[in-house]
MIVO-316981 format. One record per residue (C-alpha): x, y, z; residue number from 1; residue in one letter. Coordinates in Angstrom, 3 decimals. Layout:
u|v|w|resi|resn
X|Y|Z|NUM|A
...
//
This chain:
u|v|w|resi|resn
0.000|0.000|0.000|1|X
2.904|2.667|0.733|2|X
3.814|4.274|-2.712|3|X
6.437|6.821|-4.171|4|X
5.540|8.619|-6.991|5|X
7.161|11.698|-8.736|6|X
5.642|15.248|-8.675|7|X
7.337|17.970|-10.674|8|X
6.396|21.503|-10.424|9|X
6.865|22.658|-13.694|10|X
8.773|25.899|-15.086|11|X
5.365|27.833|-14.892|12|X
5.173|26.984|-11.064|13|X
8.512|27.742|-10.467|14|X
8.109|31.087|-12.352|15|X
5.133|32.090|-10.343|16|X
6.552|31.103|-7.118|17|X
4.119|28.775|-6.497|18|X
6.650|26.174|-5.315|19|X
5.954|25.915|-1.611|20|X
2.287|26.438|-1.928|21|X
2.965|23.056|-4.057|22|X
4.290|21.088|-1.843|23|X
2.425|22.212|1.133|24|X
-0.717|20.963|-0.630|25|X
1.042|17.364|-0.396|26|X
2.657|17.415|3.013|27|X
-0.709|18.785|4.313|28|X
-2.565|15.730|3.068|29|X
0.060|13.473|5.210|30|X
2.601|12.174|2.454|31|X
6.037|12.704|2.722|32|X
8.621|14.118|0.764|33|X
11.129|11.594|0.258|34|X
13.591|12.857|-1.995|35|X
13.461|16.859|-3.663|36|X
15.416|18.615|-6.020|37|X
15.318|21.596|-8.160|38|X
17.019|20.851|-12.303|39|X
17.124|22.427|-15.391|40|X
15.653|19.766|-18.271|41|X
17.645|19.546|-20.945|42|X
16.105|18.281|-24.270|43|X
18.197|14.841|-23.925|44|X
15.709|14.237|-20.222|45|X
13.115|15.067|-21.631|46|X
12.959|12.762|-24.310|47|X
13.748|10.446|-21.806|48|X
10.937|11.720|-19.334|49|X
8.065|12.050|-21.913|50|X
9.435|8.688|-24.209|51|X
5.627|7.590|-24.697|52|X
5.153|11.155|-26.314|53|X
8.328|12.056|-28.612|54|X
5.944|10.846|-31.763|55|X
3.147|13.008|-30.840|56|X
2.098|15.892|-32.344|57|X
2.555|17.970|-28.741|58|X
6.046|16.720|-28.118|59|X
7.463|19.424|-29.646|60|X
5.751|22.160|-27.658|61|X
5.843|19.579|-24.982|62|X
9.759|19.710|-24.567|63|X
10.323|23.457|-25.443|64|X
7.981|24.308|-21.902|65|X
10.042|21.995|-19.876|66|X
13.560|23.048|-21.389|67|X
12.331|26.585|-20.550|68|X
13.484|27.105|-17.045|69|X
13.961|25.085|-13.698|70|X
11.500|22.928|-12.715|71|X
11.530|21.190|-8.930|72|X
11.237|16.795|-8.752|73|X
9.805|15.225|-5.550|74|X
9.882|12.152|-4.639|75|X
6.665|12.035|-2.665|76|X
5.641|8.920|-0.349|77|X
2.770|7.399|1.030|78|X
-0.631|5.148|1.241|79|X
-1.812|4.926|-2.399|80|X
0.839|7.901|-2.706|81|X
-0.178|7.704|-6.721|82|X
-3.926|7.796|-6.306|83|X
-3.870|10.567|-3.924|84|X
-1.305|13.102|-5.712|85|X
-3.648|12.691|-8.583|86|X
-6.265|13.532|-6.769|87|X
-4.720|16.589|-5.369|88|X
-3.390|18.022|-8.704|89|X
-6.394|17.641|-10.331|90|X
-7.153|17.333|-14.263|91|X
-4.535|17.227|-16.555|92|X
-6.707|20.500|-18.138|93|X
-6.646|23.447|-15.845|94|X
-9.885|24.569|-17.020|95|X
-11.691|21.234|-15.565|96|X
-9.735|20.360|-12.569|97|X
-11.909|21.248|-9.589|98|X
-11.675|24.086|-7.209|99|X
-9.845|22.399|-4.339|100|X
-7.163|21.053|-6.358|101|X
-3.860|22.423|-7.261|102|X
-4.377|22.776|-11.079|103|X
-8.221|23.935|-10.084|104|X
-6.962|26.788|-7.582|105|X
-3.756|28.215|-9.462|106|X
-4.485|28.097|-13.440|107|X
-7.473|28.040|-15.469|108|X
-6.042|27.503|-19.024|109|X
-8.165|25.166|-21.655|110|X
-6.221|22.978|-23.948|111|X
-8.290|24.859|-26.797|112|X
-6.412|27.803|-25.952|113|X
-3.056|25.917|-25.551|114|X
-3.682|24.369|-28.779|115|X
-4.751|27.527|-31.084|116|X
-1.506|29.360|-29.701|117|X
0.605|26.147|-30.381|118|X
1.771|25.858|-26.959|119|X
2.303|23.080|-24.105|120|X
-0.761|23.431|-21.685|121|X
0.722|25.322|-18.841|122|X
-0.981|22.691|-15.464|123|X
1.918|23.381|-13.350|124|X
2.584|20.016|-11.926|125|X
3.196|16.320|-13.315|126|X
2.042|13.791|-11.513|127|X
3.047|9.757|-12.394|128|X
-0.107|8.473|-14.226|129|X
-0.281|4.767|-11.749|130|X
1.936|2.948|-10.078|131|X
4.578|1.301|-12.658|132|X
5.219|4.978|-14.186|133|X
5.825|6.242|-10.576|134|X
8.272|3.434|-10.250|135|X
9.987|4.106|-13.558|136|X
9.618|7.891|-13.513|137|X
11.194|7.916|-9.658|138|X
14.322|5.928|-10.853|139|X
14.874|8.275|-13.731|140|X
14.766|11.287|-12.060|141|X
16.021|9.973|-8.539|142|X
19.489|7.949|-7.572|143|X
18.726|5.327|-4.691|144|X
21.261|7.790|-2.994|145|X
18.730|10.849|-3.328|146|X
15.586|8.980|-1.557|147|X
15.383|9.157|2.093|148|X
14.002|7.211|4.654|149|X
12.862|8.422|7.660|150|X
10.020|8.740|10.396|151|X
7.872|11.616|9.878|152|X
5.644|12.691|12.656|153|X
2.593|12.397|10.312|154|X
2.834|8.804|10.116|155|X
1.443|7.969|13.845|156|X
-1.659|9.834|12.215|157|X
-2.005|8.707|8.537|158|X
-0.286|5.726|8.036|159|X
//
């Protein structure tokens, strides 16, 4: 039942400071942060990151938003840990994702809009998809090195 998945606040969080707003929505929920670092994507990565993508017709605007300045990886841990993050990001679509949720409460943008101005919908986070990309997208962006364990005092609560 415990989980790690991988949560990136993307170069348009970054850029609006909306960082620890981020990760406060997940540490507030009672998972942990189990690994956390902030990188610059070059285009190599994210082929590598968004492989299922690279023939798509949105790759290319795709990869030029997340070459485009620093974005921050977690590591983030707990029951269900993929289930839940999803759940507090919200829709991949800004424009649906529910008030509540992170996409719902900080961006509003509609992938008609993305598309008609050729550009990578801006949703400020990615969140793994289930749990075998959270296992493969962890060890890409994370070295066994990188992930900690440790007690938080959450757990006596939530876990």
């Amino acid at each position: 039942m415990i989980e790690r998945t991988l949560v990136l606040v993307k170069p348009d969080g970054v850029q609006r400071g909306l960082i620890g707003d981020i990760i406060s929505r997940f540490e507030k929920r009672g998972l942990k942060i189990v690994g956390m670092k902030m990188v610059w994507v070059d285009k190599d990565f994210s082929k590598q990151h968004y492989s299922a993508h690279i023939d798509k017709n949105f790759y290319k605007g795709l990869e030029d938003f997340i070459i485009s300045a620093p974005i921050v990886a977690m590591a983030v841990e707990g029951i269900n840990a993929v289930e839940l993050v999803r759940k507090v990001v919200g829709s991949t679509e800004p424009k649906s994702a529910p008030i509540g949720t992170i996409r719902g409460d900080f961006a509003h943008v509609s992938y008609e809009y993305a598309d008609k101005k050729g550009i990578s919908i801006k949703n400020l986070v990615h969140a793994s998809g289930n749990s075998e990309e959270a296992e493969q997208e962890v060890s890409l962006w994370f070295s066994v090195e990188e992930l900690f364990n440790y007690k938080s005092a959450n757990q006596d609560y939530v876990m």
